[in-house]
N, C-alpha and C positions, 0 to 999 in steps of 0.2 A: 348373489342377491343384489340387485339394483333398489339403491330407496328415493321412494318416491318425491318427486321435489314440487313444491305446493308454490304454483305461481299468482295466488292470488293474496298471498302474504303479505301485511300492510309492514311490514318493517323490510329496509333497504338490503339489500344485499353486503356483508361483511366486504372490506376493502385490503387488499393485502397490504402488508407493512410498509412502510418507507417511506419515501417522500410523495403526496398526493398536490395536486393540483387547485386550490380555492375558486370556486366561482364565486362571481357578483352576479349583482341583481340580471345583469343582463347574458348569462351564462357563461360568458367569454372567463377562459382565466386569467388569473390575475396576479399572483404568486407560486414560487411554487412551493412554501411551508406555510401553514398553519397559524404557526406563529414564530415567535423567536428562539424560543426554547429547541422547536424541532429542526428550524435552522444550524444553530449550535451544535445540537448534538450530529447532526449529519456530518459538520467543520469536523469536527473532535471526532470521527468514526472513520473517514475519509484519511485523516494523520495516521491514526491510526496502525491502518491497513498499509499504508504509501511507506511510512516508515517501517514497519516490520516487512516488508516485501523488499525492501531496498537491501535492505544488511542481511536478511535469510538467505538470496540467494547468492549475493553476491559474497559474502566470506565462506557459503559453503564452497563455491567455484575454486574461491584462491588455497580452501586447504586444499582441496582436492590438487589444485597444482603443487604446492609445496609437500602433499605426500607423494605424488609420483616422481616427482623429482627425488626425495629422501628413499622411497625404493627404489630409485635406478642406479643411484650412485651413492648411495650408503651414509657417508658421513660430509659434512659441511666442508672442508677439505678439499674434495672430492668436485664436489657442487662449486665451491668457488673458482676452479681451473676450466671448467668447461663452461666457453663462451656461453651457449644456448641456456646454457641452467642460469646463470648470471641472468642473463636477461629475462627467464621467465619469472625469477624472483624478484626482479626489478620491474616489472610490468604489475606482479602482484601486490608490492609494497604501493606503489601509483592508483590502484585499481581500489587498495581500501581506504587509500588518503582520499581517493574521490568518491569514495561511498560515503564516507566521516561527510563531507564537504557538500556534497548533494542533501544528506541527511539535515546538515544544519541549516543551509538554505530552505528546504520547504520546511524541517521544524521552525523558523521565523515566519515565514510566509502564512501556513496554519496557522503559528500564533498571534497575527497582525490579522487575519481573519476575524478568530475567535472574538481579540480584540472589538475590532470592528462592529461583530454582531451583539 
């Protein structure tokens, strides 16, 4: 069933969510929030996301290495004699000191944003 859609409706067509574009008088736009509020909350929704994307995938990554290593060779013992396992635990300890380290960098950045707006 198709419904009918009534083009001589004197109200505008609904506008999807997010961030819209402000015209002036001369139709050109001119910003692209509303106002400050929706500026903000877009800063605050953008951290968000950047931060919870940053640590999801990447400590799921390094368990995932730190379990394949604890099933191939069992116990810590084991894992600390063989160079390669050495090293991937050592790529993984670097890997979430740079995810900490990333994280806190753009959480400063978002929040001199926020700040800012």
């Amino acid at each position: 069933m198709v419904a009918a859609v009534d083009t001589n409706a004197s109200e505008p067509a609904p506008t999807p969510p997010g961030p819209q574009a402000v015209r002036n008088v001369s139709g050109t736009a001119s910003t692209l929030y509303a106002d400050a509020a929706d500026a903000l909350k877009a800063v605050r929704d953008d951290y968000l996301y950047w931060t919870g994307k940053l640590t999801e995938t990447s400590v799921q990554m390094c368990y995932a290495v730190l379990g394949a290593n604890w099933a191939v060779f069992g116990s810590v013992d084991k894992i600390l004699t063989n160079f390669w396992a050495k090293l991937s635990v050592l790529l993984v300890v670097l890997a979430l000191g740079f995810a900490v380290l990333g994280s806190k960098l753009i959480g400063e950045q978002h929040r001199d944003r926020i700040n800012y707006a």
